[in-house]
N, C-alpha and C positions, 0 to 999 in steps of 0.2 A: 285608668280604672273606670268603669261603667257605672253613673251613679245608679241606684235605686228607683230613681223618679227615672230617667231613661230606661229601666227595668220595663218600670210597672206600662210606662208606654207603646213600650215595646209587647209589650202580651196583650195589653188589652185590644193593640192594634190586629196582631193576630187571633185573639177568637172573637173579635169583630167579622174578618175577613174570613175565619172558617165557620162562620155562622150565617155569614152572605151566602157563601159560595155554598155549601148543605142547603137553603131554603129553597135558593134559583134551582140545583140541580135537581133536589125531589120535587118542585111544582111545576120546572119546564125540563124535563128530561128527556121526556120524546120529542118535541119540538127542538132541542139541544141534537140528540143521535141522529135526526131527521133532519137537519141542518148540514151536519158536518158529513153524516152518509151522502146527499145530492152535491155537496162541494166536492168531494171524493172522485163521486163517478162523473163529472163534468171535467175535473182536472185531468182523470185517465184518457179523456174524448181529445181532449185538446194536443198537438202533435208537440209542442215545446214546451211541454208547465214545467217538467226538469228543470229547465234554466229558468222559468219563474218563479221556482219552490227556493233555486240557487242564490237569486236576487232578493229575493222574501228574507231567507235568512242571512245571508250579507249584508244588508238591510240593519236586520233585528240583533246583531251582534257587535254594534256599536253603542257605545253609553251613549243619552239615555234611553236610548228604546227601548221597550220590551215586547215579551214573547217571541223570542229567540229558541227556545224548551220545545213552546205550542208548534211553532214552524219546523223543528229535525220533527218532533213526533208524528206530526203532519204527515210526513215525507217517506215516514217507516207505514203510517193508519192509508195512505195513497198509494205506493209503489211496491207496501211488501217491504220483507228485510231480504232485499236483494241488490243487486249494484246498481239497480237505477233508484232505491231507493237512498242509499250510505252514500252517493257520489254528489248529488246536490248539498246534504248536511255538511257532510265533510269540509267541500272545494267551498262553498258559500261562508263557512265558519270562518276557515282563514284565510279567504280574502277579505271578510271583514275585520276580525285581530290584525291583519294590515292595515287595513283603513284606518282603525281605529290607533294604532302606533305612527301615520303618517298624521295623523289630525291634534295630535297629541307634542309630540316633536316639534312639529310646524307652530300652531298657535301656543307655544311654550307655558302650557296647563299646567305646569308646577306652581311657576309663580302663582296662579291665580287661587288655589287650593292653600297654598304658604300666608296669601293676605284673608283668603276667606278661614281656616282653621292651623291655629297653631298646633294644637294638640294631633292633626290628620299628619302637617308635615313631619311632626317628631317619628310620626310611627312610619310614614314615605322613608324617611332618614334610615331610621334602623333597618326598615325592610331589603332598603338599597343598600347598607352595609352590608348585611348578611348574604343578601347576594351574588354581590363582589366578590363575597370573601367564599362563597360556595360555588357561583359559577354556574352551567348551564344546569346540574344535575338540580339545585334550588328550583333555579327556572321551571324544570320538568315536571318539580313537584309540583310546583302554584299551577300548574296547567293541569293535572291528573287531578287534584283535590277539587272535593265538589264544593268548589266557587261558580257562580254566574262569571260566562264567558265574559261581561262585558266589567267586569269586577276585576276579572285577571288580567286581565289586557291592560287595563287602566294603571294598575300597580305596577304592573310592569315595563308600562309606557316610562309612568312616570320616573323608575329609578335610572341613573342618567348611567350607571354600572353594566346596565343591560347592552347587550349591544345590537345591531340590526341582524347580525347573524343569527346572535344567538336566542334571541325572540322567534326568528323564524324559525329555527330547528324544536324549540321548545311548541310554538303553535303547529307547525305541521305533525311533528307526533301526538301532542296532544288533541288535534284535530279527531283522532281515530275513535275517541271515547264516545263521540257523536253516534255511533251505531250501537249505544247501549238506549238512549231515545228512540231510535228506528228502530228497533227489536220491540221497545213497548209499545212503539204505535202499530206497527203489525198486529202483535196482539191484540191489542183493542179492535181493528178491524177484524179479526177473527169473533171476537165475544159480541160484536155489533153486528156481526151476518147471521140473518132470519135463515137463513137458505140451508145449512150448516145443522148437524141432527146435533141434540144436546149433549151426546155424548162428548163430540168435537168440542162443547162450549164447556164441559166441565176440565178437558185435558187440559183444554188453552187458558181456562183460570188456577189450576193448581200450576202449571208451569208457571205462568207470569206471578203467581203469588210465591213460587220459588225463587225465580227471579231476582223478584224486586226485593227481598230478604237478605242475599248473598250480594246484591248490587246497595242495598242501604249500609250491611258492613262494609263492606270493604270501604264505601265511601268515608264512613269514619275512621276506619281505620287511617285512609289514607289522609283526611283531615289531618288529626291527630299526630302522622309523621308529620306533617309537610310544618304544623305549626312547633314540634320536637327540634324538629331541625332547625327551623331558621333562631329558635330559642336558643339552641346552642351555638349554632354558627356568630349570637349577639353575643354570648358567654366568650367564647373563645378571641372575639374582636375586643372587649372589655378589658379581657387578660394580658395580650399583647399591648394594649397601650396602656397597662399598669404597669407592664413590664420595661416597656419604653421608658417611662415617667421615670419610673426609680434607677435606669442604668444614667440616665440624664441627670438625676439627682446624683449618684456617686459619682460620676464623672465630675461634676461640679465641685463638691466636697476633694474630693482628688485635688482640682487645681486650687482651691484656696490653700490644701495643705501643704501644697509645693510653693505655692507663692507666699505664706505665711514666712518661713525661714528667710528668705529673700527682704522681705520685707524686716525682717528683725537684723538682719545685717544691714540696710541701706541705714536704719534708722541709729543703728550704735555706731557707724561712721559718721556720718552726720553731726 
């Protein structure tokens, strides 16, 4: 349970940080688009940035880096939402969700998470129950719910249920979601091209504001399964070893009541 004071630190920390980020972008805006538009058209110049966009975000999808997000969006605002842009986000994603599941295994980050927070391991524990007990289809969900890449990885490194396959099958599909960032950086380079009559600039803000509408649902939505499910996947693990408990209890009752007779017979020979 979340207290209160974690609450209130938690919000203030966020409209701190939407308060930063609103000030920088209305007093450096043009110097912001006029930044990121000359990285763009230097990146396009250059014959391999593909595999540097791919290393960028391979990179940035290991805990704890960040701007893993800024880097696919990148990728989609430089190459377009086309195969050369979805093919660095993608392939760069998970080979990083592997780096990060080989770095994890190896320097055995349970333990160290287990002596830094009890309270993290409890919930590692049930996450990795539920898992176990759901199997790759769980998996799939934690990868589709919009967690940070390097959030899902992590949990799922750490539950020892997971196995090498099935992390990989769950990251490589998951990997695909990555071109819903590439579509918005596309975007954004469309509404950041001077050259482009306004017409152009009004289609490409009511699509991307359609967009990002049906793409914020659905993430909730899929939140909200993915947290449904492992909810009941803990319900259902709870059930079964209540159920355990009490056949082990009657079982036991059983044998006192059979050795009870026994015993009153050894004892009136006696």
């Amino acid at each position: 349970m979340i207290s209160a004071k974690k609450v209130l630190c938690l919000s203030l920390f966020f409209v701190l940080n939407t308060i930063t980020l609103v000030y920088v972008y209305k007093n450096y805006k043009h110097d912001i688009l006029q930044g990121i538009q000359s990285l763009a058209i230097r990146m396009r110049s250059i014959p391999y940035s593909p595999l540097i966009m791919t290393l960028l975000v391979c990179l940035c999808a290991n805990p704890p880096m960040l701007g893993h997000t800024f880097c696919i969006t990148m990728c989609g605002y430089i190459y377009g939402f086309s195969l050369k842009g979805c093919l660095p986000a993608a392939i760069g994603t998970f080979l990083g969700c592997l780096a990060t599941f080989a770095m994890v295994r190896k320097l055995n980050l349970g333990r160290f998470v287990q002596r830094v927070s009890t309270g993290k391991q409890e919930t590692l524990d049930a996450m990795s129950r539920a898992i176990s007990h759901g199997g790759f289809k769980i998996a799939l969900l934690i990868r589709l719910c919009p967690l940070p890449w390097q959030v899902s990885s992590s949990v799922l490194s750490l539950c020892d249920s997971v196995s090498y396959k099935t992390y990989c099958m769950a990251t490589l599909f998951g990997s695909f979601k990555t071109t819903l960032e590439v579509w918005i950086g596309s975007q954004l380079a469309t509404l950041t091209d001077a050259t482009l009559p306004p017409e152009a600039h009004k289609v490409a803000m009511i699509t991307m504001g359609i967009g990002l509408v049906v793409l914020i649902t659905v993430a909730i939505w899929l939140y909200r399964l993915t947290m449904e499910r492992i909810k009941e996947m803990q319900h259902d693990i709870y059930i079964d070893n209540d159920d355990q408990v009490a056949l082990l209890s009657y079982e036991e009752e059983d044998d006192d009541g059979l050795q009870s007779p026994l015993k009153k017979v050894s004892s009136a020979i006696v």
